[in-house]
Structures are given as C-alpha cells and as structure tokens.
Biopython code that builds the backbone (N, CA, C, O; Angstrom):
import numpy as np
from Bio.PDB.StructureBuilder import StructureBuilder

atoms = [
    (1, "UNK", "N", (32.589, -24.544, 30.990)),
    (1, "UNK", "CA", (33.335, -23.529, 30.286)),
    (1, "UNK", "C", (34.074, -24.181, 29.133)),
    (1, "UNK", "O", (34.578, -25.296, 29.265)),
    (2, "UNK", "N", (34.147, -23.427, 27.899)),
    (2, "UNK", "CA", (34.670, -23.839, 26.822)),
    (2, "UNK", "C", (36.571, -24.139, 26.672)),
    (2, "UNK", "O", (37.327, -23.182, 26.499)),
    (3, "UNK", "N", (36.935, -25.152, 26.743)),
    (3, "UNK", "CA", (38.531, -24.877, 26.497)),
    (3, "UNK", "C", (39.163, -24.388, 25.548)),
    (3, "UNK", "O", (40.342, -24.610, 25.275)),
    (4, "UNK", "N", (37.992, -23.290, 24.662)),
    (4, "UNK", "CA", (37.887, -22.203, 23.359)),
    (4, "UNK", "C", (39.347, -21.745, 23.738)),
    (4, "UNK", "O", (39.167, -21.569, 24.943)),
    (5, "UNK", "N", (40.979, -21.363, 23.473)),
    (5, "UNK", "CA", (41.441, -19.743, 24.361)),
    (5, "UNK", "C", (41.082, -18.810, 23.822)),
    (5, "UNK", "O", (41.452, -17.761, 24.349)),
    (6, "UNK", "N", (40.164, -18.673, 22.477)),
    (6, "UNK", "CA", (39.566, -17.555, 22.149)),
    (6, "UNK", "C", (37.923, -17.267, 22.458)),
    (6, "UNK", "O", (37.402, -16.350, 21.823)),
    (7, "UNK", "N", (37.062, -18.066, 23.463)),
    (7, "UNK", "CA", (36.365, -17.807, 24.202)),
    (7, "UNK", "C", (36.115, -17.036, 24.805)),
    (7, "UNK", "O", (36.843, -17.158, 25.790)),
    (8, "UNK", "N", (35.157, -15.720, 24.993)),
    (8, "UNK", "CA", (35.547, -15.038, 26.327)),
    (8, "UNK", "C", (35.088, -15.956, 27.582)),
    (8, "UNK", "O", (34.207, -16.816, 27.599)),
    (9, "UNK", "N", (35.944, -15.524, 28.629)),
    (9, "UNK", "CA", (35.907, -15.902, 30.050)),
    (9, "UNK", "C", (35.089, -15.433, 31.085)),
    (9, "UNK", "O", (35.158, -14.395, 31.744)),
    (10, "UNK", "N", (34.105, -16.605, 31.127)),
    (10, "UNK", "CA", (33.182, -15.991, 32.441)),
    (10, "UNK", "C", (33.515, -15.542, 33.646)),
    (10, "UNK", "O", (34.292, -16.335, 34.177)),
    (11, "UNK", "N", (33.292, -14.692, 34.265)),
    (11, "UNK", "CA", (33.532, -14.518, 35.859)),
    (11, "UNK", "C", (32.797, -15.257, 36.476)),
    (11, "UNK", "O", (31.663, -15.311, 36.002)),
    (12, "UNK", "N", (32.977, -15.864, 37.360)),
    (12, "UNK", "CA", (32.230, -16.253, 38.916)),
    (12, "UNK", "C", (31.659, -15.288, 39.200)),
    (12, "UNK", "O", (31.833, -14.195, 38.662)),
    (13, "UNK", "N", (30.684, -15.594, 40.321)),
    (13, "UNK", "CA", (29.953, -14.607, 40.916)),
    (13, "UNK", "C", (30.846, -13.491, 42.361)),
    (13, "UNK", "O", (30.747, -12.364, 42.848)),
    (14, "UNK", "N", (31.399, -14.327, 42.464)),
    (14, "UNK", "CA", (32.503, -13.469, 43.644)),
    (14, "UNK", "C", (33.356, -12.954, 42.924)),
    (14, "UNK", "O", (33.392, -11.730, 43.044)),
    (15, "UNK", "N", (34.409, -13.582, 41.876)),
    (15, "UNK", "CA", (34.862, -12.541, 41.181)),
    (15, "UNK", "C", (34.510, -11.601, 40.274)),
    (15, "UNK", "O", (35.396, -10.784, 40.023)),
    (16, "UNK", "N", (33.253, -11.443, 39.582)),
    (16, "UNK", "CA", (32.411, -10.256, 39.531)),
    (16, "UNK", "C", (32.304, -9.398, 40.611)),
    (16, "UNK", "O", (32.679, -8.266, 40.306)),
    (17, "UNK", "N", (31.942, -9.504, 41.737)),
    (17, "UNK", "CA", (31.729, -8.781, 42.593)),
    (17, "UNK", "C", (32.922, -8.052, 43.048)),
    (17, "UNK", "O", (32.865, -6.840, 43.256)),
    (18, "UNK", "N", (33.832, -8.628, 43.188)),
    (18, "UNK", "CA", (35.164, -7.936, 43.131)),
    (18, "UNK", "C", (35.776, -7.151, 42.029)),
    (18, "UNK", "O", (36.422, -6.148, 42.334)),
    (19, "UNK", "N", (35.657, -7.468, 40.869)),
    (19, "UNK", "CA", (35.443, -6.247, 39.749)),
    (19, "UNK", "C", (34.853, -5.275, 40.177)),
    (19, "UNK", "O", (35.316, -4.146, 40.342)),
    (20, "UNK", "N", (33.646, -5.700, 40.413)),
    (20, "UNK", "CA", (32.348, -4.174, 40.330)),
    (20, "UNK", "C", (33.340, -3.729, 41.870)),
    (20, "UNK", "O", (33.870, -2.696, 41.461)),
    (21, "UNK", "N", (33.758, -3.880, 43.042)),
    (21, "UNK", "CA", (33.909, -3.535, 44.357)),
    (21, "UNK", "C", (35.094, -2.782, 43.848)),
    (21, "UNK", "O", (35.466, -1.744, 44.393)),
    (22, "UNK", "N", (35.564, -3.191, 43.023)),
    (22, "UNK", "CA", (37.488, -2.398, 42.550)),
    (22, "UNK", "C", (37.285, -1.414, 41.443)),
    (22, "UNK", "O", (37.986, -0.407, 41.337)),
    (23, "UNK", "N", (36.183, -1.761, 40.505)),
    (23, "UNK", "CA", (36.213, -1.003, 38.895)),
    (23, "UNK", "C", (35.127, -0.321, 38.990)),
    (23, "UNK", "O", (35.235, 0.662, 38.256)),
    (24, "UNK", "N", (34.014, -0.344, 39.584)),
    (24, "UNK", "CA", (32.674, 0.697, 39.697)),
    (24, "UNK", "C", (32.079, -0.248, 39.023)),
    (24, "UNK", "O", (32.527, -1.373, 38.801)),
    (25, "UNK", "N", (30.910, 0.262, 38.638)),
    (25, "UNK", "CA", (30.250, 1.875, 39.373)),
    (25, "UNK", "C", (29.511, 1.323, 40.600)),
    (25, "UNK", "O", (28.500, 1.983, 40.839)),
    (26, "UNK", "N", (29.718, 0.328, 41.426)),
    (26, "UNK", "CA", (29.491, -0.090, 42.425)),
    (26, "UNK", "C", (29.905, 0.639, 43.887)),
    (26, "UNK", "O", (30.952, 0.452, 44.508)),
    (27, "UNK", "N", (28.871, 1.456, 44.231)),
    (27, "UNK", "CA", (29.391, 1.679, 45.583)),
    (27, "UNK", "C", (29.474, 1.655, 47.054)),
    (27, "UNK", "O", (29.949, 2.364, 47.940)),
    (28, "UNK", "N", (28.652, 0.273, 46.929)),
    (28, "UNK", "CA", (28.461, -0.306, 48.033)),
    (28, "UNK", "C", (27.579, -1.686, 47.980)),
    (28, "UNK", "O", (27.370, -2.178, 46.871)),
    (29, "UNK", "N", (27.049, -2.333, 49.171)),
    (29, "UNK", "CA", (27.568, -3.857, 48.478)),
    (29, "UNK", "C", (26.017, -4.239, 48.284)),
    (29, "UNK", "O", (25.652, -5.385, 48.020)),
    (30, "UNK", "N", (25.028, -2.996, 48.466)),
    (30, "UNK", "CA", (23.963, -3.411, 47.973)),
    (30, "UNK", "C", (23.639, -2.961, 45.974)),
    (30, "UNK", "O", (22.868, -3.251, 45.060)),
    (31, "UNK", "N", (24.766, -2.158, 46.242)),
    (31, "UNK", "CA", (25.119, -2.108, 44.809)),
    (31, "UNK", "C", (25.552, -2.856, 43.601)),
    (31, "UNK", "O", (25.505, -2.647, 42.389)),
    (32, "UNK", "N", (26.077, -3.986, 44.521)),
    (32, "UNK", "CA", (27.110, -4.761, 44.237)),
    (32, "UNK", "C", (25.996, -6.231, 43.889)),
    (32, "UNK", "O", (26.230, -6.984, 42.944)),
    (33, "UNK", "N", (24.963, -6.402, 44.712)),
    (33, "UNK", "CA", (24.035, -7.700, 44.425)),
    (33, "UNK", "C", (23.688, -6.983, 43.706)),
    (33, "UNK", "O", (24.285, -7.192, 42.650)),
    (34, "UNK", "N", (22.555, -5.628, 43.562)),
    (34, "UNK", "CA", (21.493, -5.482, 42.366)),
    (34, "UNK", "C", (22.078, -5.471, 40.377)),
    (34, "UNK", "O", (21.522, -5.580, 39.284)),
    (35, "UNK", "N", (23.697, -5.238, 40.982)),
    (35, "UNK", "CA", (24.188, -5.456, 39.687)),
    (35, "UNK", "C", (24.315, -6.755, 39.086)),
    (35, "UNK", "O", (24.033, -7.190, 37.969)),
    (36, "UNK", "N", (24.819, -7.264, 40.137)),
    (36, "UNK", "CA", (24.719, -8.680, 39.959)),
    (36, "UNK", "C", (23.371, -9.596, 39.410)),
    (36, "UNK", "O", (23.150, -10.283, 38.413)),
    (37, "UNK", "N", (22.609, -9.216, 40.620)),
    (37, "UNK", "CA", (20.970, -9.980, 40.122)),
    (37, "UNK", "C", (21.107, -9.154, 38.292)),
    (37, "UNK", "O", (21.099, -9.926, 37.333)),
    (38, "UNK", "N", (21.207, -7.795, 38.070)),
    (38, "UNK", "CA", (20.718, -7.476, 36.702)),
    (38, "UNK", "C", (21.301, -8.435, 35.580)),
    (38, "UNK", "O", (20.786, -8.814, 34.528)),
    (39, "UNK", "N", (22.409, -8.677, 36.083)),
    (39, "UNK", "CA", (23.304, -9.499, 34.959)),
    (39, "UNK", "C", (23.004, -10.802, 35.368)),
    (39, "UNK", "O", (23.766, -11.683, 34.969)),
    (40, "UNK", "N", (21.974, -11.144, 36.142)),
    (40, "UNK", "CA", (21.211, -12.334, 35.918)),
    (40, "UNK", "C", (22.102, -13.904, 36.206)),
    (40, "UNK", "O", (21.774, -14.993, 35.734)),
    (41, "UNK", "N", (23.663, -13.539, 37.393)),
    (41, "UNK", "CA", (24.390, -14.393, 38.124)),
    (41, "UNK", "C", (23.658, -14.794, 38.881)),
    (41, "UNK", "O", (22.949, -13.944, 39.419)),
    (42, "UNK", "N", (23.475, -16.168, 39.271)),
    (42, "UNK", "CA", (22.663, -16.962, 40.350)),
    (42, "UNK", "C", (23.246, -16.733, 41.592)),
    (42, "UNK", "O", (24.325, -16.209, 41.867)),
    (43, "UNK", "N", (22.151, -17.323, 42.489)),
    (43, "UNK", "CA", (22.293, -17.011, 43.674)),
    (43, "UNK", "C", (23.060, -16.177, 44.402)),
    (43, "UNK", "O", (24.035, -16.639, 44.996)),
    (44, "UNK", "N", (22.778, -14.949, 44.469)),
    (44, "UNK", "CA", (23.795, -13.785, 44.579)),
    (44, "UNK", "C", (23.510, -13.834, 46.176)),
    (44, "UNK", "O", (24.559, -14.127, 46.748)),
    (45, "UNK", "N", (22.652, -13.683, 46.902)),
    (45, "UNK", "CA", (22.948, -13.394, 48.146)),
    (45, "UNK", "C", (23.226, -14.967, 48.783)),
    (45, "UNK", "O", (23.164, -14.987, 50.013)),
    (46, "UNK", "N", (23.499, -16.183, 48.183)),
    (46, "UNK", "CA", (24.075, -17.191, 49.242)),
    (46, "UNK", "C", (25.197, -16.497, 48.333)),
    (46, "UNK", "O", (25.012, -15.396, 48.851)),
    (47, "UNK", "N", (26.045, -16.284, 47.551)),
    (47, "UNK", "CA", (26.798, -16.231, 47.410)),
    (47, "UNK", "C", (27.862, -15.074, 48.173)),
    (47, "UNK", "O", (29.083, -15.195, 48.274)),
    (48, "UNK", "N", (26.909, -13.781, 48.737)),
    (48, "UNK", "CA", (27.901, -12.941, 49.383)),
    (48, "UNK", "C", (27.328, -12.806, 50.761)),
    (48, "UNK", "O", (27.209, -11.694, 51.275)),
    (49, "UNK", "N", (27.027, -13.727, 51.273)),
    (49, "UNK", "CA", (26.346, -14.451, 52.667)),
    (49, "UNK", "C", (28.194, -14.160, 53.440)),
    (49, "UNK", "O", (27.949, -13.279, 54.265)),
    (50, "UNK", "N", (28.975, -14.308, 53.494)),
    (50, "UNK", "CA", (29.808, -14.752, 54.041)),
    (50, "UNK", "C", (30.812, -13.322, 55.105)),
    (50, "UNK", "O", (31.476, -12.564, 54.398)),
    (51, "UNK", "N", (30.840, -13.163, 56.031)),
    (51, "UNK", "CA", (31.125, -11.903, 56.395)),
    (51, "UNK", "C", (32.354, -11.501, 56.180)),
    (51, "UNK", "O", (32.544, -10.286, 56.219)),
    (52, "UNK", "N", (33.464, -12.372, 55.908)),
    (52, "UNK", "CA", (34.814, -11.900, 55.345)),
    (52, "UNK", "C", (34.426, -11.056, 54.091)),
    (52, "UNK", "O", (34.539, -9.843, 53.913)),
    (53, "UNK", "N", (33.856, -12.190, 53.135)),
    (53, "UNK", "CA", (33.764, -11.305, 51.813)),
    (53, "UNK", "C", (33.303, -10.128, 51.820)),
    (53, "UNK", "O", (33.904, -9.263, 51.182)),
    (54, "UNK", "N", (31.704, -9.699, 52.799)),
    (54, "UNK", "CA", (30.817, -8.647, 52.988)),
    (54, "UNK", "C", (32.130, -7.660, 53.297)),
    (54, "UNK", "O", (32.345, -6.798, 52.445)),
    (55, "UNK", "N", (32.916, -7.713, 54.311)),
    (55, "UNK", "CA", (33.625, -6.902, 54.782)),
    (55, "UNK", "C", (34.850, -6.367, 53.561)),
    (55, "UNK", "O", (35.168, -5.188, 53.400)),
    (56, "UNK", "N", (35.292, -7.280, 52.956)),
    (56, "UNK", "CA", (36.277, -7.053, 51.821)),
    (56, "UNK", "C", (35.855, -6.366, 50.558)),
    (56, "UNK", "O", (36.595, -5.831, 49.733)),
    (57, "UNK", "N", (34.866, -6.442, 50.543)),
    (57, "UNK", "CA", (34.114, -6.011, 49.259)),
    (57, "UNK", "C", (33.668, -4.089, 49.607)),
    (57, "UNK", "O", (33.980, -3.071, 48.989)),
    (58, "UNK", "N", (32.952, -4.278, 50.683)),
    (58, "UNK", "CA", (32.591, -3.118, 51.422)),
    (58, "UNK", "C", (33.982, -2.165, 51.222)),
    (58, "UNK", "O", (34.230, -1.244, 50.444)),
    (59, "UNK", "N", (34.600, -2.680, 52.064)),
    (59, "UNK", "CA", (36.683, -1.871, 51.646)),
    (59, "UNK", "C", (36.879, -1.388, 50.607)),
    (59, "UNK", "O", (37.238, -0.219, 50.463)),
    (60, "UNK", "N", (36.632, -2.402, 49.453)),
    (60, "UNK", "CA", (37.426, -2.139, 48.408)),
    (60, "UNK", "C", (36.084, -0.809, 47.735)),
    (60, "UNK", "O", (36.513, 0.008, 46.920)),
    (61, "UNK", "N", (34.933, -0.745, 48.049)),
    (61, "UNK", "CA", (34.286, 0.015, 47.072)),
    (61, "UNK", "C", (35.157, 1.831, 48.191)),
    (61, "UNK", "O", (35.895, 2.781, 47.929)),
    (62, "UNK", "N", (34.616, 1.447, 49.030)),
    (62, "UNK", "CA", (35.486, 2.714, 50.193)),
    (62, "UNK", "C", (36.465, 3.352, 49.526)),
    (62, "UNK", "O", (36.311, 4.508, 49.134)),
    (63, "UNK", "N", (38.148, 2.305, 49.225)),
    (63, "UNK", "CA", (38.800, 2.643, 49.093)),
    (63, "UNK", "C", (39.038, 3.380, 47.409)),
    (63, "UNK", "O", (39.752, 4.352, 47.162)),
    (64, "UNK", "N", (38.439, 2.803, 46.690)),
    (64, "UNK", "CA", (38.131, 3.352, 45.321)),
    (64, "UNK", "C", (37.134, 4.629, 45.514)),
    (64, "UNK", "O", (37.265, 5.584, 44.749)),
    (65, "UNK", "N", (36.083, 4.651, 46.590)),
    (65, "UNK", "CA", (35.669, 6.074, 46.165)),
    (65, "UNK", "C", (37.109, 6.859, 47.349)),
    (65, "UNK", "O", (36.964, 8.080, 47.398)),
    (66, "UNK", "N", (37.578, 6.666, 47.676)),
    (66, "UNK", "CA", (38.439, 7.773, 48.589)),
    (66, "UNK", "C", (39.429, 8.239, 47.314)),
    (66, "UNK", "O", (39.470, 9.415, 46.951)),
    (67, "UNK", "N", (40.098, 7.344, 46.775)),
    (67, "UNK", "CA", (40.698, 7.307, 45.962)),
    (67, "UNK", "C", (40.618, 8.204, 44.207)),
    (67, "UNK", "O", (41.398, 8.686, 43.385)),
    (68, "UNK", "N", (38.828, 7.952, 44.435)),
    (68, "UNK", "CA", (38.378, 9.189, 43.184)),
    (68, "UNK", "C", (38.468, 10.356, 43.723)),
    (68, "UNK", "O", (38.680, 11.224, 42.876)),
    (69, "UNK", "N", (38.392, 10.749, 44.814)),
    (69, "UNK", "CA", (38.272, 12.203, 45.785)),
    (69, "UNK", "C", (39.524, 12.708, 45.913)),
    (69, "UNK", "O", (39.681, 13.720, 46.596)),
    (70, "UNK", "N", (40.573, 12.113, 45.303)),
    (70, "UNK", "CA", (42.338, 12.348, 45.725)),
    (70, "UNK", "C", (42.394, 12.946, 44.580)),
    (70, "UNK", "O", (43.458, 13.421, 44.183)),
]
sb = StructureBuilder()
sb.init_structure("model")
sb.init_model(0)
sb.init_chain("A")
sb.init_seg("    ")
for serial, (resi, resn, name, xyz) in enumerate(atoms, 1):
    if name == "N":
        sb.init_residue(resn, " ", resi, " ")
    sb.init_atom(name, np.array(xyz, "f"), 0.0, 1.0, " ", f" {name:<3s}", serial, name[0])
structure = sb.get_structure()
C-alpha cells in the first residue's frame, strides 16, 4: 500500500465484507463472497472460512434488512 494520504485506501477482504454485511446490497453471506469474487479479492472463501466471522457477518446483513423494514 502506498504511504500516498491522498491515495485511495484499499479494504481487506474481511473488511469489505463487513461493508457489504452493514452497507448492502448484500444480503446474505453468499451474497457477500459472489460480490467479493466479482471485485476480484483473493481467496474469498479461505478468507470467510472462519465461523465467528460467518456468524457476524450473517447478523449484521439480518440486522440491516430488519432495520430497512422499520
């Protein structure tokens, strides 16, 4: 990564996924890799292999659609 501060800033692949799980249009977490694979982030499923994250991610898309329904 560039020590540019006028660079834009890459996301990680987990914190992408947590964008898309909080900001859309992701709504669920197979939603959440195919966006990922499109934007062409590596290794997306070792990366959300992990069942904390699966579970946290899953939540947060939940709680954002409950949240559009309010």
């Amino acid at each position: 990564m560039s020590d540019d501060p006028d660079s834009p800033r890459v996301l990680s692949t987990i914190e992408r996924a947590y964008q898309l799980a909080r900001e859309g249009p992701c709504t669920s977490l197979d939603d959440i890799r195919r966006q990922l694979d499109r934007e062409r982030y590596a290794s997306v499923g070792a990366h959300l292999s992990g069942p904390t994250l699966r579970r946290q991610l899953r939540q947060l898309c939940q709680e954002r659609m409950r949240a559009a329904k309010e």
